[in-house]
C-alpha positions in Angstrom: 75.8 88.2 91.0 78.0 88.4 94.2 80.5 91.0 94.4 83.6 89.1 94.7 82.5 87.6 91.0 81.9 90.5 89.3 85.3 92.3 91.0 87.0 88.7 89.1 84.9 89.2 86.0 85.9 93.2 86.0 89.9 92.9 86.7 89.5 89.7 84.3 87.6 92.0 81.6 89.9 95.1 82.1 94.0 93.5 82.2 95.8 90.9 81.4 96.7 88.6 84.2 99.2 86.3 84.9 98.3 85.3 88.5 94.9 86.7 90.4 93.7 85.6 94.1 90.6 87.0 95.7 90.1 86.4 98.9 86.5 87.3 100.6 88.2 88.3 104.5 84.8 90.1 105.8 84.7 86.7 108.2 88.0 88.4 110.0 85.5 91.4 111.3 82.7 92.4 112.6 80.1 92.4 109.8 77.1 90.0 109.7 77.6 86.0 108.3 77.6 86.1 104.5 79.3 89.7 104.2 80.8 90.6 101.0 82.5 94.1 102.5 86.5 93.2 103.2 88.4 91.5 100.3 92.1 90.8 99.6 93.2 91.0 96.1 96.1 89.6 94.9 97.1 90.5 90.9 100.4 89.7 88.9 100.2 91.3 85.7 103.2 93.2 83.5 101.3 96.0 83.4 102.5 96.6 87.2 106.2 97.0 85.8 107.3 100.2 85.8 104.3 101.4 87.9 105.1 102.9 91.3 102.5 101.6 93.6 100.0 104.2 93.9 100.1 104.2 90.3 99.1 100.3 90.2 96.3 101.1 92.8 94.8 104.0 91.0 94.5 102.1 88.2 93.0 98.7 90.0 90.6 101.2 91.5 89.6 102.5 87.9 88.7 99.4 86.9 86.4 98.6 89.9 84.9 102.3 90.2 81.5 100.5 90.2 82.3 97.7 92.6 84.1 99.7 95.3 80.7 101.1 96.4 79.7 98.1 97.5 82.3 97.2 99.6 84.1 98.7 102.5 87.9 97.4 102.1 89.8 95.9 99.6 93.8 95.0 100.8 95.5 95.0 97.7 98.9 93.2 96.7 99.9 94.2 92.8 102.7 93.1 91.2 105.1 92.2 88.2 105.6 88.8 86.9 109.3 89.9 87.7 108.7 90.8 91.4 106.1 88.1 92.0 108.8 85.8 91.2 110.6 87.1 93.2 108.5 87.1 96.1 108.6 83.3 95.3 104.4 83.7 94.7 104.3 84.8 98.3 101.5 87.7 99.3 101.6 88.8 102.6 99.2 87.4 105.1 96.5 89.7 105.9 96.4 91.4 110.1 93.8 89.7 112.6 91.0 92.8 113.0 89.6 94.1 116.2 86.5 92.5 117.0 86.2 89.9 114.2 86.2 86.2 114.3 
């Protein structure tokens, strides 16, 4: 199974979600074709309210304690239903990396 399925199937399996994107990004570095190693994931899920960020991380990277040793970055972007709203569904875009495509 590739790793950006079973990171879906995982967060999928572990919280209720209202909105989840997962982006593969290891084509923005330097990393051989067909990487799985840099990922962007964006959740919306009301188990973010409340939660101050680090607390939303830690518990993302709880959930994918198996997965994470497979890859080498994961951007993450976590948020209410409340906030995402009020981001109008927007994540930020993700940097251009030093020595990637």
């Amino acid at each position: 199974m590739l790793v950006q399925n079973q990171i879906e199937a995982r967060i999928s399996e572990n919280l209720d979600v209202e909105h989840m994107s997962l982006e593969n990004e290891s084509h923005m570095h330097n990393v051989p074709a067909g990487s799985e190693s840099h990922f962007k994931l964006v959740l919306v899920s009301d188990v973010f309210e409340g939660k101050r960020l680090v607390q939303r991380h830690q518990l993302v990277y709880g959930i994918l304690q198996d997965e994470m040793t497979k890859i080498h970055a994961l951007a993450m972007h976590l948020y209410s239903l409340k906030e995402w709203r009020e981001r109008n569904a927007f994540a930020p875009l993700s940097p251009k990396c030093h020595g990637g495509e």
